[in-house]
C-alpha positions as CSV (number, residue, x, y, z in Angstrom):
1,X,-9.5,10.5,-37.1
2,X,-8.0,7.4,-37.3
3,X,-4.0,9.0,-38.0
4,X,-2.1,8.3,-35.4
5,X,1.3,10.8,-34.4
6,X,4.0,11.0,-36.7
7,X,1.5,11.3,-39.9
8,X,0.5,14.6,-41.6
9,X,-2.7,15.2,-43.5
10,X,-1.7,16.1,-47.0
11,X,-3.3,16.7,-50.3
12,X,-1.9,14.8,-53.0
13,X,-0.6,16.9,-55.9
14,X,-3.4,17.6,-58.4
15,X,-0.9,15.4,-60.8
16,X,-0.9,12.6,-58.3
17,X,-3.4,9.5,-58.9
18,X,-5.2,8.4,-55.5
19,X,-4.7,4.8,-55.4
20,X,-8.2,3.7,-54.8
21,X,-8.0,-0.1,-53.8
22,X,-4.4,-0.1,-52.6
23,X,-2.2,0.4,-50.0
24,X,0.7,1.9,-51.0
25,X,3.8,3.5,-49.7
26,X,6.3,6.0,-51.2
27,X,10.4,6.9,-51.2
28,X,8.9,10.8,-51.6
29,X,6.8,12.9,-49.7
30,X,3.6,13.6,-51.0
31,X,2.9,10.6,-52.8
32,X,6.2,10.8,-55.2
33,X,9.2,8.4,-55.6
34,X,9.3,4.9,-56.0
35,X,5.7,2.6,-55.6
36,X,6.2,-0.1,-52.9
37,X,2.6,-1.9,-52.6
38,X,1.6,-3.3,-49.1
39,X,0.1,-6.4,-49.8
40,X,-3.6,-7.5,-47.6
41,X,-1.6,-10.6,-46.2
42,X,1.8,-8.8,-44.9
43,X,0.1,-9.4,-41.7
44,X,3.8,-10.6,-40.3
45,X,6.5,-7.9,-39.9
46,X,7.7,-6.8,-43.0
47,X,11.6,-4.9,-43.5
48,X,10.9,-2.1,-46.5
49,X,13.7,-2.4,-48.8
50,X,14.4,1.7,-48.4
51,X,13.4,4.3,-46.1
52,X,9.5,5.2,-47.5
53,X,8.5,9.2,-46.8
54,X,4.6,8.9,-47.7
55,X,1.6,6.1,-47.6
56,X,-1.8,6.2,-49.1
57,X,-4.1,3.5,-47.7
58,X,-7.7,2.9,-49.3
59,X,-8.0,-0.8,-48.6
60,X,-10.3,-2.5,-45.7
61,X,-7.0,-3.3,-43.6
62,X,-4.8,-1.1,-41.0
63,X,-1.1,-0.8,-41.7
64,X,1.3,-0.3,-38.7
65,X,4.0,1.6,-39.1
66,X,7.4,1.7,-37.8
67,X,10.4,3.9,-37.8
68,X,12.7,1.4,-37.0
69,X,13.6,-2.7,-39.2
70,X,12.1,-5.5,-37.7
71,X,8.8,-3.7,-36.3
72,X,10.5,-1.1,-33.9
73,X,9.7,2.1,-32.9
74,X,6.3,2.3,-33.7
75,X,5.6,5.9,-35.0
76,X,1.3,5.0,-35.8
77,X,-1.5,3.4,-37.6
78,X,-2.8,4.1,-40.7
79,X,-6.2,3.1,-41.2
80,X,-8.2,3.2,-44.5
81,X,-9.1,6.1,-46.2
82,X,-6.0,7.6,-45.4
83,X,-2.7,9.3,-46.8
84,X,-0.1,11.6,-45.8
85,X,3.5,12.3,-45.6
86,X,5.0,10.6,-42.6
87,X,6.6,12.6,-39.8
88,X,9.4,10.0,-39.4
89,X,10.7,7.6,-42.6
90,X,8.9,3.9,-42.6
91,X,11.5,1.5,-42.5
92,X,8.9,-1.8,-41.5
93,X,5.5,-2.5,-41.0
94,X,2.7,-5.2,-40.9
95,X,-0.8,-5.2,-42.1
96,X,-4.1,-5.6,-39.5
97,X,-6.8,-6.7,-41.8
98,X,-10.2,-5.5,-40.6
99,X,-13.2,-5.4,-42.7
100,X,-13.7,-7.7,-45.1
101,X,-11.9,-10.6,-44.1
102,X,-9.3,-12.0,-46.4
103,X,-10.7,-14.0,-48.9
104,X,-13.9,-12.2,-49.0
């Protein structure tokens, strides 16, 4: 599995859309909170404007994540096809596109 340390396998709530399509991260755990979208080209570091608790990623690109502003502390990778309620609050990240490329 492609969930690196610092990010638990969780269910979303039976009340909770999956965001097929989207990369998206959340102020709440388990998918709840405020929506910040991670746009395909945030391939640059990227400061979140508040601490995010949860990510849900079903697009064709990897998001790095990091505990700390400015792309420190790097706490994993999530790749696509994958959510979960992150061990340590996001506070940056940037974007690795993969498959397909952008544009496609």
């Amino acid at each position: 599995m492609a969930i690196l340390a610092g990010v638990a396998l969780a269910q979303p709530a039976a009340a909770t859309e999956i965001p097929w399509g989207q990369a998206n991260f959340y102020t709440g755990d388990n998918f709840t909170g405020v929506v910040y979208p991670i746009p395909a080209a945030d391939t640059e570091c990227t400061n979140l404007p508040e601490p995010m608790h949860s990510v849900a990623n079903f697009k064709y690109a990897n998001v790095e994540v990091y505990a700390g502003e400015d792309c420190t502390i790097p706490t994993g990778n999530v790749t696509g096809l994958h959510w979960g309620t992150l061990g340590v609050p996001a506070k940056s990240y940037k974007v690795l596109v993969s498959w397909p490329p952008a544009g496609y």
